[in-house]
C-alpha positions as CSV (number, residue, x, y, z in Angstrom):
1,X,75.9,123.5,109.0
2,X,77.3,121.1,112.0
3,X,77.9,123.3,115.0
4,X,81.1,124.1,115.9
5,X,82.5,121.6,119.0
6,X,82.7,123.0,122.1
7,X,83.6,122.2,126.0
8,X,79.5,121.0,126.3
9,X,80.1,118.5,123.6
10,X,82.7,116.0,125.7
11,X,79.4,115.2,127.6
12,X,79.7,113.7,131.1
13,X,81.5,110.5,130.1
14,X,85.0,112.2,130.2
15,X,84.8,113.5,133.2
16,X,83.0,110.1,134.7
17,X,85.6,108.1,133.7
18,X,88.6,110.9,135.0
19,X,86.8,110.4,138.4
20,X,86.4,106.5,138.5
21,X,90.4,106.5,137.6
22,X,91.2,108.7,140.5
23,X,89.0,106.7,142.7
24,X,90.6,103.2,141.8
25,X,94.1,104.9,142.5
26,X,93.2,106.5,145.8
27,X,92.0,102.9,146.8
28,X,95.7,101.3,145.6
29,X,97.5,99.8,147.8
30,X,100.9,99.9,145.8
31,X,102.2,103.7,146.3
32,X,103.5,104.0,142.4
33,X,99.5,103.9,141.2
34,X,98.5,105.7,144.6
35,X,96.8,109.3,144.7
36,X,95.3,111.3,146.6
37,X,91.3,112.0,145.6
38,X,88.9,110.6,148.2
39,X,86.4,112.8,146.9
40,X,86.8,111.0,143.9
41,X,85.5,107.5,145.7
42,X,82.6,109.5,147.4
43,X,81.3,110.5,144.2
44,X,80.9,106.8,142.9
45,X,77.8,104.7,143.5
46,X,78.4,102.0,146.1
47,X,78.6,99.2,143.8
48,X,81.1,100.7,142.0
49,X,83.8,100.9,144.9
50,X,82.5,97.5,145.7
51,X,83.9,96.0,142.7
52,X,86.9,98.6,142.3
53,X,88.4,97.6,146.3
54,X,87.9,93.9,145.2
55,X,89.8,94.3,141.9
56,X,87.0,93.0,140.1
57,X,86.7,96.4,137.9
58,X,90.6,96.4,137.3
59,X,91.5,99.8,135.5
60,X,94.6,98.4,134.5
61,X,93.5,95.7,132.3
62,X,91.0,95.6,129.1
63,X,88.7,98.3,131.2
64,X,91.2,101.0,129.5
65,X,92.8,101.6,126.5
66,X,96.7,101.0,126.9
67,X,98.2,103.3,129.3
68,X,95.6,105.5,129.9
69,X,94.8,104.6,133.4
70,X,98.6,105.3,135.1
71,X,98.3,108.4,132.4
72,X,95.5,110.4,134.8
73,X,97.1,109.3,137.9
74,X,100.2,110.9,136.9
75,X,98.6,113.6,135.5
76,X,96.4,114.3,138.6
77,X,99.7,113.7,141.2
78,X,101.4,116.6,138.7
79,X,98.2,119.1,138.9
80,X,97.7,118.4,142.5
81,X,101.4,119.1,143.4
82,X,101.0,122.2,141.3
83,X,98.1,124.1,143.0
84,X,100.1,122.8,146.2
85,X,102.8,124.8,145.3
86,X,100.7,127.6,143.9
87,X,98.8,128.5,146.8
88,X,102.3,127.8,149.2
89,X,104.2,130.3,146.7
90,X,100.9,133.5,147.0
91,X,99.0,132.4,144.0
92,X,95.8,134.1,144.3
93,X,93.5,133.0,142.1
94,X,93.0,129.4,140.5
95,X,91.1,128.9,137.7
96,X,90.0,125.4,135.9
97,X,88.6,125.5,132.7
98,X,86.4,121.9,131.7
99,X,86.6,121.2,135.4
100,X,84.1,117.9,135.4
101,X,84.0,116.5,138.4
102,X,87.6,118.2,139.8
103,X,87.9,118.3,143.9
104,X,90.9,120.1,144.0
105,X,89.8,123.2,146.1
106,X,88.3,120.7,148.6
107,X,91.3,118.5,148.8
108,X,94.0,121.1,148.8
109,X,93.0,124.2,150.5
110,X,93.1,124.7,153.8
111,X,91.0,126.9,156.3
112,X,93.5,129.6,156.3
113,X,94.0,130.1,152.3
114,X,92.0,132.7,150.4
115,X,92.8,131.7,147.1
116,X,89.8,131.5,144.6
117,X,89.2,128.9,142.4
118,X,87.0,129.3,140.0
119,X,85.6,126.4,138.1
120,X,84.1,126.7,134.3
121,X,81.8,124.0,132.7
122,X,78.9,123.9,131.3
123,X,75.7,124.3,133.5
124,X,74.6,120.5,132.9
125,X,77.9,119.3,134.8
126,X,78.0,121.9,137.4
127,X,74.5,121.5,138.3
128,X,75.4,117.3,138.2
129,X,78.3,117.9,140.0
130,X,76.5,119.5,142.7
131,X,73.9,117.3,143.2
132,X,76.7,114.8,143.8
133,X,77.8,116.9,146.7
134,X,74.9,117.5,148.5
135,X,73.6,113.9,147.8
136,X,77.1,112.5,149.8
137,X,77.0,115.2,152.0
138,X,80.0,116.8,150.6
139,X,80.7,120.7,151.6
140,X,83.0,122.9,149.6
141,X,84.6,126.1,150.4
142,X,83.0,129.5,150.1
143,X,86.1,130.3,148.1
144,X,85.4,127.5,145.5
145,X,83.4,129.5,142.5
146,X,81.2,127.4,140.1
147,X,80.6,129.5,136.7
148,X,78.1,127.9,134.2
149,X,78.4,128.8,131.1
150,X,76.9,128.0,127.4
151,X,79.5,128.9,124.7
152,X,77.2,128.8,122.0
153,X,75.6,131.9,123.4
154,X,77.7,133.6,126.0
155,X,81.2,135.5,126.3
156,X,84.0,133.3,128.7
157,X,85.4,136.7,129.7
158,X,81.9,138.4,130.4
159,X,81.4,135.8,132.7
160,X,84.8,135.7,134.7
161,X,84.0,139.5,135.3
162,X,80.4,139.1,136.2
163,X,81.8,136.1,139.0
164,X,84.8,138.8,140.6
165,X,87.9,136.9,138.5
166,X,90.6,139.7,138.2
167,X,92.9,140.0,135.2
168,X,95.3,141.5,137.4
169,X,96.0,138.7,139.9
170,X,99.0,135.9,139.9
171,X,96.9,133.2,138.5
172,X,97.4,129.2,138.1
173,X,95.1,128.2,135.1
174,X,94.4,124.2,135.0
175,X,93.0,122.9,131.2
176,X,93.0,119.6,132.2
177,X,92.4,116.9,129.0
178,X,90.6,119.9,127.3
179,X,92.4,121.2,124.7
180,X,92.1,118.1,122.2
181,X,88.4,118.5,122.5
182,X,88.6,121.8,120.9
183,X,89.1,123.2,117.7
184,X,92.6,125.3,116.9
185,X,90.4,128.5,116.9
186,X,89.0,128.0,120.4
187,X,92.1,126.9,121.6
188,X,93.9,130.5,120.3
189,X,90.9,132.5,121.9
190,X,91.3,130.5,125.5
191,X,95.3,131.0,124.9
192,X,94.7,134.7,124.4
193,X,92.0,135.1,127.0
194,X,94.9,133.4,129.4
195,X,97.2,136.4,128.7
196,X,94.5,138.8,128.7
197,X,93.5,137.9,132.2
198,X,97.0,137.2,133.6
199,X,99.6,139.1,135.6
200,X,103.3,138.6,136.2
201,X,104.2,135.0,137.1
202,X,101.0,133.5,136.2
203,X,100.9,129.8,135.1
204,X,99.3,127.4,132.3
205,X,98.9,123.9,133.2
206,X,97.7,121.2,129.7
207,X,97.9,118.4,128.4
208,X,97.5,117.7,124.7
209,X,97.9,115.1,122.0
210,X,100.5,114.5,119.2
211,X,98.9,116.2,116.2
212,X,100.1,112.8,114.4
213,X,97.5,110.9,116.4
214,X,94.7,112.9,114.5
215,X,96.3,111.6,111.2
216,X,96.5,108.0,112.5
217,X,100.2,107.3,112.0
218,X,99.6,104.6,115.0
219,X,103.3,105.4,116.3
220,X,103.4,105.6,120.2
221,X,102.4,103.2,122.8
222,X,98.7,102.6,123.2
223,X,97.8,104.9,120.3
224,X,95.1,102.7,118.5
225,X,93.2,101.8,121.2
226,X,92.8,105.2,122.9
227,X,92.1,106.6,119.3
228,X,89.2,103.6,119.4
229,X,88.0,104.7,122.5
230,X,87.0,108.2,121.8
231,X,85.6,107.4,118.4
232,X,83.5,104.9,119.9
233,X,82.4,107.6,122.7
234,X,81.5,110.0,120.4
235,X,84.6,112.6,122.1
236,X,87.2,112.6,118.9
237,X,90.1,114.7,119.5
238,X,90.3,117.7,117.1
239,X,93.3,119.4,118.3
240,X,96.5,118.3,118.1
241,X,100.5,119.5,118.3
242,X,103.3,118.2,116.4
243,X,105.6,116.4,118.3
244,X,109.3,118.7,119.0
245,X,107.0,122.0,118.0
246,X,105.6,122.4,121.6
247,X,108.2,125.8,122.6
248,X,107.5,127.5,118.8
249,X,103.3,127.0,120.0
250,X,103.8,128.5,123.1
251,X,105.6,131.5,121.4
252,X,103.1,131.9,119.1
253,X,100.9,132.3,122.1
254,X,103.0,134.8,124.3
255,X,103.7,131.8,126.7
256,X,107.3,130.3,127.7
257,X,107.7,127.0,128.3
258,X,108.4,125.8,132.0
259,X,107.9,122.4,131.9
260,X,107.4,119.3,129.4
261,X,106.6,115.9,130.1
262,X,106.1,113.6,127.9
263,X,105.0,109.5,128.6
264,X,108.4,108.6,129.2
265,X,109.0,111.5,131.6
266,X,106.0,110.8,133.3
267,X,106.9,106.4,133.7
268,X,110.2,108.1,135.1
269,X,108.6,110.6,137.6
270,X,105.8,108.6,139.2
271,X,106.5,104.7,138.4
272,X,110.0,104.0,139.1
273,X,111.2,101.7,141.8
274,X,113.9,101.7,144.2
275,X,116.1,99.8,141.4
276,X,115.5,101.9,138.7
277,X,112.6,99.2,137.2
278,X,109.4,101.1,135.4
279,X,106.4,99.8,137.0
280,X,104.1,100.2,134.4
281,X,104.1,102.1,130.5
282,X,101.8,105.1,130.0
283,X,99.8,105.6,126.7
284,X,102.2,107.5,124.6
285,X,99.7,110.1,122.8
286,X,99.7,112.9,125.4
287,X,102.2,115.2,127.3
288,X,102.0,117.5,130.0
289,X,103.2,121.1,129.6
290,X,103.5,123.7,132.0
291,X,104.0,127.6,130.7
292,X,104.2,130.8,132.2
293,X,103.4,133.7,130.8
294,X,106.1,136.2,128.8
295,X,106.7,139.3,130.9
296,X,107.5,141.0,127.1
């Protein structure tokens, strides 16, 4: 029997590729593709930024599949701005699930916050991750928590409990480009495990594909190529929503919807101009959602 696909399987390319995207927009000089990791561009090798500050690896061309590259920068401007808010408004806890090679508790806190954030991955990525930090010299926070962890063999909640993460906490939980990687069953137990170990107020940041997309109806911007793209990378999507059906999942789940962004939210958030011109289209398989958790 093929074993079941879990957060180990997206191997290191996801993440990789996340972290040159957020590197190319830190180094933008236009302020509609500009962001605001410059851990990101640490992280690469030096030939790398070399070629990205000349424009000679251009994200925005052939390099990525239609869309995809404004995509993460708006998706990353919209996290970022989140645990900003989160840790302004007395969020305690933070806690990012598939974090790869995420910098946010470097970037964001300050001296003075004692928000946790906890980061879950698989030992292979922390322990790459790492080694990335030490090799350029980068120091994180005491209050920045790593937990390795092999689903095949071990309990998500036996290890947030064995790493001081308390259910009883206002919490902002980040599943950044996760949840398409996982199948509906491991998407209801992390959904579940998210009400289980949240109190009052608590948040749910995600993205997710149009359960269409899985089907290949080919019928928003960018679609084929993306869909190309994982294939070829071995990191299908398996999980998928249909599109208007986002408020009746969230139910389902004991969550209430906050916010939704879809592509053409997200062109009219971050890549407007002054005269009311869209700068740029992004890939139209994904949406943002942010939920909170039902008091009831």
């Amino acid at each position: 029997m093929e074993p079941k696909r879990r957060i180990e399987k997206k191997s290191s390319r996801t993440a990789a590729y996340t972290c040159m995207c957020r590197a190319s927009s830190y180094l933008e000089k236009n302020a509609h593709f500009k962001s605001g990791d410059y851990i990101a561009v640490k992280l690469l090798p030096k030939c790398i930024k070399i070629l990205l500050k000349s424009n000679i690896l251009n994200l925005k061309g052939r390099l990525s599949p239609k869309g995809i590259y404004p995509y993460v920068i708006a998706r990353t401007k919209y996290i970022d701005h989140l645990f900003t808010k989160a840790i302004r408004n007395g969020f305690e806890q933070v806690l990012i699930l598939g974090a790869g090679f995420d910098s946010r508790a470097i970037r964001l806190l300050g001296f003075n916050d004692h928000i946790n954030v906890y980061e879950i991955d698989t030992d292979f990525m922390i322990k790459a991750k790492l080694k990335q930090y030490k090799k350029r010299k980068i120091s994180q926070p005491e209050n920045n928590i790593f937990i390795p962890i092999d689903f095949n063999k071990e309990v998500l909640s036996t290890k947030l409990n064995e790493n001081g993460f308390k259910g009883n906490k206002k919490t902002l939980f980040i599943l950044e480009g996760l949840i398409m990687y996982l199948s509906k069953e491991e998407v209801k137990e992390i959904l579940k495990l998210i009400y289980d170990y949240s109190s009052s107020g608590s948040l749910v940041v995600f993205d997710y594909v149009y359960a269409s997309v899985l089907r290949r109806e080919k019928k928003y911007y960018g679609e084929k190529a993306i869909y190309r793209r994982v294939k070829k990378d071995k990191e299908q999507w398996i999980f998928g929503i249909e599109e208007g059906k986002i408020g009746d999942f969230l139910q389902d789940h004991k969550l209430s919807l906050v916010e939704h962004l879809d592509s053409i939210a997200l062109e009219k958030k971050y890549f407007i101009d002054e005269s009311g011109t869209i700068k740029t289209k992004i890939n139209g398989t994904h949406c943002l959602v942010l939920a909170k958790k039902n008091n009831n």
